[in-house]
PyMOL Python script that loads the backbone (N, CA, C, O; Angstrom):
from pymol import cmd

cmd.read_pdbstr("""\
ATOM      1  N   UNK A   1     -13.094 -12.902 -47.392  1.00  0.00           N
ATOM      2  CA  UNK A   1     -13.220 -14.025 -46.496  1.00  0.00           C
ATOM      3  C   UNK A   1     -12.165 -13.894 -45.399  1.00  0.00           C
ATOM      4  O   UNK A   1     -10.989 -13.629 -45.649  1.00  0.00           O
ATOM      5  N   UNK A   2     -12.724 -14.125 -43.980  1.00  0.00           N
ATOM      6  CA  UNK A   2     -11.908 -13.859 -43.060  1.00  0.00           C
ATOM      7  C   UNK A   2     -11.336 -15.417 -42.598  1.00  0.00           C
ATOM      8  O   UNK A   2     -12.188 -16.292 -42.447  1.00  0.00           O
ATOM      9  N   UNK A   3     -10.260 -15.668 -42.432  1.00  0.00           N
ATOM     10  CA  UNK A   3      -9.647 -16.365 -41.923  1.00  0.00           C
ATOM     11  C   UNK A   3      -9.351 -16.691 -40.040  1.00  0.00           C
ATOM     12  O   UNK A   3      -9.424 -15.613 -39.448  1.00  0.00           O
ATOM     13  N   UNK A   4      -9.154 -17.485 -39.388  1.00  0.00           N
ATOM     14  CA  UNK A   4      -8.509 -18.190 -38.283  1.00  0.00           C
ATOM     15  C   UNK A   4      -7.269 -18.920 -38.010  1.00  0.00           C
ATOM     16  O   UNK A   4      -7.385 -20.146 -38.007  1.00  0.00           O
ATOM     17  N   UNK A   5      -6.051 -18.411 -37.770  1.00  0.00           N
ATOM     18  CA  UNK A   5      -5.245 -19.584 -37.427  1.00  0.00           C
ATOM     19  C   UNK A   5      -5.358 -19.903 -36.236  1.00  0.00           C
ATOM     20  O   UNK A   5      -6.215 -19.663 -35.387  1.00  0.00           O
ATOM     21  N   UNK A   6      -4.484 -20.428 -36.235  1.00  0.00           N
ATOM     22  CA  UNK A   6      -4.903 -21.779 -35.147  1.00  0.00           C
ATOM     23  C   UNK A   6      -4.252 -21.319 -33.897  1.00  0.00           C
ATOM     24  O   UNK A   6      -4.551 -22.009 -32.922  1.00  0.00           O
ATOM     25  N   UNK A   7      -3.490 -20.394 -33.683  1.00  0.00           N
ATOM     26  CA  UNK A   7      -3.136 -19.332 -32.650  1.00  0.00           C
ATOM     27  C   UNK A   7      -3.587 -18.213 -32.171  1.00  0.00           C
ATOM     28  O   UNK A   7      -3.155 -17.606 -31.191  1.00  0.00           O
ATOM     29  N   UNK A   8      -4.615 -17.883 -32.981  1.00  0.00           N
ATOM     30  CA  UNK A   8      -5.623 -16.828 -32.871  1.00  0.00           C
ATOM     31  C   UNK A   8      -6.415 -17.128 -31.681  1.00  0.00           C
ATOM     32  O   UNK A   8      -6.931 -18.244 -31.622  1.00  0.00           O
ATOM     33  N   UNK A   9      -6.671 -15.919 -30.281  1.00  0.00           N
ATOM     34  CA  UNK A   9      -7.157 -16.285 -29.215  1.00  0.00           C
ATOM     35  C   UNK A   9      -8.679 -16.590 -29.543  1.00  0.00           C
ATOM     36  O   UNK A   9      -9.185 -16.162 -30.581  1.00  0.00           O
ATOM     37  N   UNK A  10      -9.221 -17.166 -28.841  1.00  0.00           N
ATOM     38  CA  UNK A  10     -10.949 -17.520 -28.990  1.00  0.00           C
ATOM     39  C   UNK A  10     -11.622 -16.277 -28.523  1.00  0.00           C
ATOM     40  O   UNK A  10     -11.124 -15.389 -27.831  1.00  0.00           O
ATOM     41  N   UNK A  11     -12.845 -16.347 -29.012  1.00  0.00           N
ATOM     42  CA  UNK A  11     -13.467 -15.107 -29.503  1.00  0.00           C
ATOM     43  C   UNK A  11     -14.305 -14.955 -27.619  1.00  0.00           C
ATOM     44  O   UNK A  11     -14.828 -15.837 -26.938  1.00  0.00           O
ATOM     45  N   UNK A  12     -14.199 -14.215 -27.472  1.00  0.00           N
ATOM     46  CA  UNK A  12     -14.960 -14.225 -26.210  1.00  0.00           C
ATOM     47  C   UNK A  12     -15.455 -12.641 -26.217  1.00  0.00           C
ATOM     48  O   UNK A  12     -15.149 -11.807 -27.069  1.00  0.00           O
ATOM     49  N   UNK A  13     -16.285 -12.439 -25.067  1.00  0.00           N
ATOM     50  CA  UNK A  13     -17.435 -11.313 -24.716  1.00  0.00           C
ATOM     51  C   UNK A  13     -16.522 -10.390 -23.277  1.00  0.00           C
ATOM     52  O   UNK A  13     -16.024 -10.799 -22.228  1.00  0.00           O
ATOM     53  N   UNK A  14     -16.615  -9.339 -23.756  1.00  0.00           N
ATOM     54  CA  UNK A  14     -16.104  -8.206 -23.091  1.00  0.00           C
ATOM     55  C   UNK A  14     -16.904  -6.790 -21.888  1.00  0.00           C
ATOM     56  O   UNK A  14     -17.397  -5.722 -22.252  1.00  0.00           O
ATOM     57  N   UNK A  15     -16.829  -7.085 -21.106  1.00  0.00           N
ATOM     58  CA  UNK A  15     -17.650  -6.262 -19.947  1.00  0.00           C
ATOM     59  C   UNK A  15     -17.075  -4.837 -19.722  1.00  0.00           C
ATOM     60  O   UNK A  15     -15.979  -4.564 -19.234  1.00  0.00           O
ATOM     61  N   UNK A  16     -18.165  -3.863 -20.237  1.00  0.00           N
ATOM     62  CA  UNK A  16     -17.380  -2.771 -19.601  1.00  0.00           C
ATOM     63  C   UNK A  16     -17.757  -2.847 -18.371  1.00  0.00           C
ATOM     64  O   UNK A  16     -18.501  -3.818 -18.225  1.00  0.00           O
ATOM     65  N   UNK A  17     -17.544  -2.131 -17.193  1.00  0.00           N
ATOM     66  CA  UNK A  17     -17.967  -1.541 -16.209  1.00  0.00           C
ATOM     67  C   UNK A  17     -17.897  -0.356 -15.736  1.00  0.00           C
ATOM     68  O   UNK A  17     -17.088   0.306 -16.385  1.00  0.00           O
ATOM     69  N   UNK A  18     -18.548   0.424 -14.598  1.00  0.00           N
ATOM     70  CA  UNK A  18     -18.082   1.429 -14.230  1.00  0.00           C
ATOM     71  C   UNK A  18     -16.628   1.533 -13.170  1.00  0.00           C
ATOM     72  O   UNK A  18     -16.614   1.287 -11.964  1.00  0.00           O
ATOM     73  N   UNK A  19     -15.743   1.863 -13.815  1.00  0.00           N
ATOM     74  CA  UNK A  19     -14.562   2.132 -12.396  1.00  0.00           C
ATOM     75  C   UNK A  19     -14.804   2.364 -11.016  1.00  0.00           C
ATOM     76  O   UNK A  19     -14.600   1.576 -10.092  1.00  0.00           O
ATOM     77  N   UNK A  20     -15.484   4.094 -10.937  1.00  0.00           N
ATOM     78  CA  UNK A  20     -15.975   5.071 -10.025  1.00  0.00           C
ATOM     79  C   UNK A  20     -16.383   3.857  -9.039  1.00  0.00           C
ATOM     80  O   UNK A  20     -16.652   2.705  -9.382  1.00  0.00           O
ATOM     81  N   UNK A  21     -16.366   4.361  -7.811  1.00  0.00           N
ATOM     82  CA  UNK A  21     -17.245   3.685  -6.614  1.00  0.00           C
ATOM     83  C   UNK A  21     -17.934   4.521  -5.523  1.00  0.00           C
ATOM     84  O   UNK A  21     -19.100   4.310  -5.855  1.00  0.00           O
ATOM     85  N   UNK A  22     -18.001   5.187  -4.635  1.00  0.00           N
ATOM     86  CA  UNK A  22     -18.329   5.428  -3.277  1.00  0.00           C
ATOM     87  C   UNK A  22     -18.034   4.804  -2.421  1.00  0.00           C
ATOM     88  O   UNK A  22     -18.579   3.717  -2.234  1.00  0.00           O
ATOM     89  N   UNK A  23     -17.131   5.248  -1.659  1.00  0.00           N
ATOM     90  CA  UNK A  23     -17.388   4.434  -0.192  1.00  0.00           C
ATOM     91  C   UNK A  23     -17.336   5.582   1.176  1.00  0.00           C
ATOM     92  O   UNK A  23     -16.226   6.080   1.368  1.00  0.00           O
ATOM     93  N   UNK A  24     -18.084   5.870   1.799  1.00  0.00           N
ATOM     94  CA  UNK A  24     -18.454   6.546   2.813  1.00  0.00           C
ATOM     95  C   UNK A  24     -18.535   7.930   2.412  1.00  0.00           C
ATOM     96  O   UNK A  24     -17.992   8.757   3.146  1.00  0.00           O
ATOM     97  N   UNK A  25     -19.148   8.330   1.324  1.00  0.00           N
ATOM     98  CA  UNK A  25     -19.230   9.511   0.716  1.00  0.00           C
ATOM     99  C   UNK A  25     -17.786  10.247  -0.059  1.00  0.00           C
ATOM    100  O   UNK A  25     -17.728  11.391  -0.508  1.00  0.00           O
ATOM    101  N   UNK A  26     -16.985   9.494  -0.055  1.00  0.00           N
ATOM    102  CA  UNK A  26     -15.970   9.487  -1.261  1.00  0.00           C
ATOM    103  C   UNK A  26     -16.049   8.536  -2.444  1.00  0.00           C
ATOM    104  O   UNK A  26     -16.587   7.429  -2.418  1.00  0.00           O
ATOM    105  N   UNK A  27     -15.349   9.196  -3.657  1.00  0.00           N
ATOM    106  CA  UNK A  27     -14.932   8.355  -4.544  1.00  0.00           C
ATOM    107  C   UNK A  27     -13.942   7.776  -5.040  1.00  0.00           C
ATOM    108  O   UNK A  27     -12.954   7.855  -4.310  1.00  0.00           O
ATOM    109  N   UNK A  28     -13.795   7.251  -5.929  1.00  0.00           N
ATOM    110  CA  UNK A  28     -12.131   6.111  -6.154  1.00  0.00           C
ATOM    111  C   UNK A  28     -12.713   5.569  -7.035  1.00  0.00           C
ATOM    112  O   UNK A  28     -13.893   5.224  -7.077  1.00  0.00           O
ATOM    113  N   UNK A  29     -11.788   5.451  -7.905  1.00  0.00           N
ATOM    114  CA  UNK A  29     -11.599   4.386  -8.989  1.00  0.00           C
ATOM    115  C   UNK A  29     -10.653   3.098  -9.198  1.00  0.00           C
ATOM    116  O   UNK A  29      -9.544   3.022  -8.667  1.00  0.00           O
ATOM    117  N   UNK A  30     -11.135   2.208  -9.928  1.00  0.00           N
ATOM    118  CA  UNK A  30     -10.392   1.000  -9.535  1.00  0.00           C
ATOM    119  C   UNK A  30      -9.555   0.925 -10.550  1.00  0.00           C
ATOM    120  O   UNK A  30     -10.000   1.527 -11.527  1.00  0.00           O
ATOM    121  N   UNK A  31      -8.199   0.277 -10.778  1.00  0.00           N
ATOM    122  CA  UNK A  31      -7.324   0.006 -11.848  1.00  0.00           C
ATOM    123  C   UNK A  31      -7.214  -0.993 -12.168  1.00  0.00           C
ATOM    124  O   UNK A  31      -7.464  -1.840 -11.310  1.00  0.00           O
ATOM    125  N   UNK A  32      -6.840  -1.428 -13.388  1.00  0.00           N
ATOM    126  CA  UNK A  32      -6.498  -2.979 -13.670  1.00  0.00           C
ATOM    127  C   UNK A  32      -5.908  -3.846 -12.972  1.00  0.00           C
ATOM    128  O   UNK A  32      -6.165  -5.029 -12.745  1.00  0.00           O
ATOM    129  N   UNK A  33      -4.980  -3.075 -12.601  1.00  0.00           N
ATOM    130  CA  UNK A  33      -4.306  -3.741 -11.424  1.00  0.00           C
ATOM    131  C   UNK A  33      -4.885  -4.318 -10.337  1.00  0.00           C
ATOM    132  O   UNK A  33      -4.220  -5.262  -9.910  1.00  0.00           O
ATOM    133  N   UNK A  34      -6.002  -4.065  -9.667  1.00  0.00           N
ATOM    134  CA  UNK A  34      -6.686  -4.159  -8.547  1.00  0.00           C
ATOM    135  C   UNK A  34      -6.718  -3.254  -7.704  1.00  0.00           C
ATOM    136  O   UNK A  34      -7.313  -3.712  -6.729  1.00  0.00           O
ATOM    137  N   UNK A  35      -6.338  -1.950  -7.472  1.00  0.00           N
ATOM    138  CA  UNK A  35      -6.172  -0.923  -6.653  1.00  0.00           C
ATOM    139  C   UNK A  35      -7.254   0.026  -7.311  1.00  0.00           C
ATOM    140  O   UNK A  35      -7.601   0.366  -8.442  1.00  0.00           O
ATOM    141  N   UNK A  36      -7.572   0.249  -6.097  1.00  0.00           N
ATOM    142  CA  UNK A  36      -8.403   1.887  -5.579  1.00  0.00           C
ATOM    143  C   UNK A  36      -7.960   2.681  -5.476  1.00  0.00           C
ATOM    144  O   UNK A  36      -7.388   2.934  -4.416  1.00  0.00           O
ATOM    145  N   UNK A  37      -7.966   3.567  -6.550  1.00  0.00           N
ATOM    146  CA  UNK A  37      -7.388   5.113  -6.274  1.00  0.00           C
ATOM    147  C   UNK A  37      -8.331   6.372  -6.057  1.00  0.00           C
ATOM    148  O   UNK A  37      -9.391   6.534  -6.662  1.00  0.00           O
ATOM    149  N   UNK A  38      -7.867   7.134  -5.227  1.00  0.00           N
ATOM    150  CA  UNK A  38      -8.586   7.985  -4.229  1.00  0.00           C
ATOM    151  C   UNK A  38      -8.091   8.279  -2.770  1.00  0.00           C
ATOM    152  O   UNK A  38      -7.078   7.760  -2.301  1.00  0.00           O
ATOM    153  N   UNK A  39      -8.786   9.038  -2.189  1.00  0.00           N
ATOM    154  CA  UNK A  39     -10.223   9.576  -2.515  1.00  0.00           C
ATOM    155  C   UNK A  39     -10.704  10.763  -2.963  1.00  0.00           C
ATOM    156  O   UNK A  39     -10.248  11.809  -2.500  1.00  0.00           O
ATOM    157  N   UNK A  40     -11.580  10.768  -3.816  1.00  0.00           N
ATOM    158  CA  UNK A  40     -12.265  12.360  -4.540  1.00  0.00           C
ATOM    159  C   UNK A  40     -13.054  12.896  -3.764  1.00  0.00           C
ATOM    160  O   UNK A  40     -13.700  12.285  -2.913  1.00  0.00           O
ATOM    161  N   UNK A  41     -13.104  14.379  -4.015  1.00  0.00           N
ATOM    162  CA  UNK A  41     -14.386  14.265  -3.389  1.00  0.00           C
ATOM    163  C   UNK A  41     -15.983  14.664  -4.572  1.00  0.00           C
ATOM    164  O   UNK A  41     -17.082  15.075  -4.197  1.00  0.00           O
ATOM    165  N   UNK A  42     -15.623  14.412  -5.704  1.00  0.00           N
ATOM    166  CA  UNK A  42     -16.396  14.083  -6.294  1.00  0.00           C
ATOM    167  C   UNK A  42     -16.519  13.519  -7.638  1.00  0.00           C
ATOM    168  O   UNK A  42     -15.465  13.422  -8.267  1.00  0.00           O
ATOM    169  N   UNK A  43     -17.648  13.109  -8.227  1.00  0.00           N
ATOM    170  CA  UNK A  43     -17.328  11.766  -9.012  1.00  0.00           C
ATOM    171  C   UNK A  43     -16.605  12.217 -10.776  1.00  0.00           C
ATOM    172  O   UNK A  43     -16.276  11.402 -11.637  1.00  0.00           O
ATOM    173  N   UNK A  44     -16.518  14.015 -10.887  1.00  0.00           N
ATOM    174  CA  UNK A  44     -16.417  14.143 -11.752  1.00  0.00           C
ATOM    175  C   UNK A  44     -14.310  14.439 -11.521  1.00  0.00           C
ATOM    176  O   UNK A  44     -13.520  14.550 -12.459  1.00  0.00           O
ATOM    177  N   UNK A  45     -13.983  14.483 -10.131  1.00  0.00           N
ATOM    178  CA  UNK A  45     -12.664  14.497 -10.092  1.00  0.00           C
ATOM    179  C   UNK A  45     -12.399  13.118  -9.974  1.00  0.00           C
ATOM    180  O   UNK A  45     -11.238  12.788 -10.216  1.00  0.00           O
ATOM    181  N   UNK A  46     -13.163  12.270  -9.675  1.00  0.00           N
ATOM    182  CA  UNK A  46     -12.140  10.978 -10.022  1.00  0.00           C
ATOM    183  C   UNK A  46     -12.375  10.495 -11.199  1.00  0.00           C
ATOM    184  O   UNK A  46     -11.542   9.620 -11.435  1.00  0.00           O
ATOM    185  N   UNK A  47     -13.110  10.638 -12.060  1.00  0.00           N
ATOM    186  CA  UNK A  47     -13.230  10.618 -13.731  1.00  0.00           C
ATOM    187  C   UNK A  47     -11.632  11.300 -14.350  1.00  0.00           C
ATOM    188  O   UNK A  47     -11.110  11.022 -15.430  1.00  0.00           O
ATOM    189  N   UNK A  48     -11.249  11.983 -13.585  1.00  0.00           N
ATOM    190  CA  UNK A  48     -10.519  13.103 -14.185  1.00  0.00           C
ATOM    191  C   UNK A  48      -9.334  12.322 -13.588  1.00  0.00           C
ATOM    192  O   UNK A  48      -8.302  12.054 -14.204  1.00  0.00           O
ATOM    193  N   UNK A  49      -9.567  12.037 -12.497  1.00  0.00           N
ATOM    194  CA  UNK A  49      -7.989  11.090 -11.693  1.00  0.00           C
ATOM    195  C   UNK A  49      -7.896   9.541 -12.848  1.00  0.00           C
ATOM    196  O   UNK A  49      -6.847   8.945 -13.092  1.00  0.00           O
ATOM    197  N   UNK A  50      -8.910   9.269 -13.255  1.00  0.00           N
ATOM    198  CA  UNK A  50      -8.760   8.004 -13.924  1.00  0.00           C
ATOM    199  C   UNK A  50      -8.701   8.407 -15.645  1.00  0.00           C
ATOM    200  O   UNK A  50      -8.758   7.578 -16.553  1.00  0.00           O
ATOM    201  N   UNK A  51      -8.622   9.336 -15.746  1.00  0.00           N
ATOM    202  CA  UNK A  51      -8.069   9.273 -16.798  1.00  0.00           C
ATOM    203  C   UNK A  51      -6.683  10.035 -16.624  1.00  0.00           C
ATOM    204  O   UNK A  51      -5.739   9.588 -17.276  1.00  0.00           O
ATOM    205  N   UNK A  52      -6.533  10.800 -16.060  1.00  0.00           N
ATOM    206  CA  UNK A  52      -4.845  11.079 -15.286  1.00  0.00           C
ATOM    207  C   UNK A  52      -3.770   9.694 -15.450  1.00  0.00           C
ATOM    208  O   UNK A  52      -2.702   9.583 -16.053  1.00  0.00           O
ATOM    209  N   UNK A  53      -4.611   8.665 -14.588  1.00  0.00           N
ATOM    210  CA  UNK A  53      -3.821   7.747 -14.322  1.00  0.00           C
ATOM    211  C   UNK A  53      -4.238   6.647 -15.842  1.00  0.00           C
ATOM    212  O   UNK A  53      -3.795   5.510 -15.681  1.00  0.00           O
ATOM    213  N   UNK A  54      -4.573   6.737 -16.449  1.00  0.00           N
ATOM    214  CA  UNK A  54      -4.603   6.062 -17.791  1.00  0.00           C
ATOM    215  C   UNK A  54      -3.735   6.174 -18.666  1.00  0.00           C
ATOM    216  O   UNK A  54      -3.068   5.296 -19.214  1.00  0.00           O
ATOM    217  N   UNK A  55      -3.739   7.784 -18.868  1.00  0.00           N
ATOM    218  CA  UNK A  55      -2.642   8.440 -19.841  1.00  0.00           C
ATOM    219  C   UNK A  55      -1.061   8.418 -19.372  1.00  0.00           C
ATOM    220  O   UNK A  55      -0.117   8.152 -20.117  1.00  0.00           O
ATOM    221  N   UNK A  56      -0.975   8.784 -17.861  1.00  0.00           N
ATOM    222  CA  UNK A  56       0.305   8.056 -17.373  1.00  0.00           C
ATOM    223  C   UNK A  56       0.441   6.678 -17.511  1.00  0.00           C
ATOM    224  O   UNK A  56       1.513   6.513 -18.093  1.00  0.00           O
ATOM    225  N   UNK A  57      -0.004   5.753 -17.317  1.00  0.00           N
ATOM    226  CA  UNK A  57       0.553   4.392 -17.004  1.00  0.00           C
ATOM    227  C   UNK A  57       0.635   3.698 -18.553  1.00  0.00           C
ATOM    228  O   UNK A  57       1.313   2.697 -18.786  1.00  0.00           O
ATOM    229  N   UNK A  58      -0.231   4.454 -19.632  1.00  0.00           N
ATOM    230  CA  UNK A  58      -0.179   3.833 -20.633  1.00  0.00           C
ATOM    231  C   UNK A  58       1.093   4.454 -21.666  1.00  0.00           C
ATOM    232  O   UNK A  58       1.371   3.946 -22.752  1.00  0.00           O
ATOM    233  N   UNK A  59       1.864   5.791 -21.008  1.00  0.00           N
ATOM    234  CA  UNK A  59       3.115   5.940 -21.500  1.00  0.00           C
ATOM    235  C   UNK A  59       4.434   5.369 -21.098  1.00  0.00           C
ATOM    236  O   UNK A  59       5.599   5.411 -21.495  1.00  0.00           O
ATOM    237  N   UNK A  60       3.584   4.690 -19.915  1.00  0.00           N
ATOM    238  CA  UNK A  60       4.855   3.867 -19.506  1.00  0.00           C
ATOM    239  C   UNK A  60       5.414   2.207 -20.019  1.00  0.00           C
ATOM    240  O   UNK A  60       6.263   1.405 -19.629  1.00  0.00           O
ATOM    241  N   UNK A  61       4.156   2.287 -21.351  1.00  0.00           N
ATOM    242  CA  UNK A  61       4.038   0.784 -21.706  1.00  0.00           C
ATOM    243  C   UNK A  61       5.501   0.580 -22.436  1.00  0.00           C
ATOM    244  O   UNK A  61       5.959   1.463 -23.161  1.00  0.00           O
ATOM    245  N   UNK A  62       6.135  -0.547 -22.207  1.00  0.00           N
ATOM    246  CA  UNK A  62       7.271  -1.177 -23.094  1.00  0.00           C
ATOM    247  C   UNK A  62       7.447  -0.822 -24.104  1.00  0.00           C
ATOM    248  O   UNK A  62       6.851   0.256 -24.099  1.00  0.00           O
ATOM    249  N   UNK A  63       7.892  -0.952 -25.117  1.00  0.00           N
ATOM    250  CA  UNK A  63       7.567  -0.107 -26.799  1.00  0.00           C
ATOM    251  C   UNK A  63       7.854  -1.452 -27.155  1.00  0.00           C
ATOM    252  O   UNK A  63       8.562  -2.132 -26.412  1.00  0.00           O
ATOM    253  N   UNK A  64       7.293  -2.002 -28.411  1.00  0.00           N
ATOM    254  CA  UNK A  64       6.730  -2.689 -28.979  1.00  0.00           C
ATOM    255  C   UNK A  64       8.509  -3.379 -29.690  1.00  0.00           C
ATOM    256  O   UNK A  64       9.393  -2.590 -30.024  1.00  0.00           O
ATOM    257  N   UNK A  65       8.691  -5.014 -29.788  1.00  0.00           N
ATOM    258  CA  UNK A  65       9.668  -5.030 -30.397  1.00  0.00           C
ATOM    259  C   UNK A  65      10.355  -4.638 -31.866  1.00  0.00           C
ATOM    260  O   UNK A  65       9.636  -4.920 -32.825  1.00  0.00           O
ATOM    261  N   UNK A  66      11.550  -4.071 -32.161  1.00  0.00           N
ATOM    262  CA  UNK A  66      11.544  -3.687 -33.737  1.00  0.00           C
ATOM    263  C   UNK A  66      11.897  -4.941 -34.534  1.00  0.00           C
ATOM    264  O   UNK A  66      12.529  -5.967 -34.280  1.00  0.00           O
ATOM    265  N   UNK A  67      11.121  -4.371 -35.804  1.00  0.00           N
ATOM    266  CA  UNK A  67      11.460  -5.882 -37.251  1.00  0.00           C
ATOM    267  C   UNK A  67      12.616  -4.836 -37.695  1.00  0.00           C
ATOM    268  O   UNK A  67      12.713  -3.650 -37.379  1.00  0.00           O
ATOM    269  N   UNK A  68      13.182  -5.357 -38.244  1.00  0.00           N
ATOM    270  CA  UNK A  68      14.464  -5.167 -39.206  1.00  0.00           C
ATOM    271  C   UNK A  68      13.985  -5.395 -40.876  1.00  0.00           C
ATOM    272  O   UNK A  68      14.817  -5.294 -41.776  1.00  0.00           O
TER     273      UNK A  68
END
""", "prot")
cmd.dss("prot")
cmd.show_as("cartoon", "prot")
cmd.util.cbc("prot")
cmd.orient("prot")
């Protein structure tokens, strides 16, 4: 039996999307942040730029606090 406390966020629905875009025959990908990165010149190098920039930015995350 699964449980809820009462701090537990509410259950909500999750969108992937595609990053990639085009704009005037280039590509770019978008970040969480809100930025467009680019431009490629094709859709399988900015696949490759967005996961570039995934694996960097996600080693730059805080490290988690320690328990004792």
């Amino acid at each position: 039996m699964y449980g809820k406390r009462q701090y537990d966020p509410a259950p909500a629905t999750y969108y992937r999307t595609d990053r990639i875009s085009t704009v005037n025959g280039q590509y770019f990908f978008a970040t969480r942040e809100g930025t467009l990165e680019g431009p490629f010149f094709t859709r399988f190098d900015a696949q490759q730029g967005a996961s570039r920039y995934s694996r960097l930015h996600s080693s730059k995350a805080p490290p988690s606090p320690r328990r004792h």
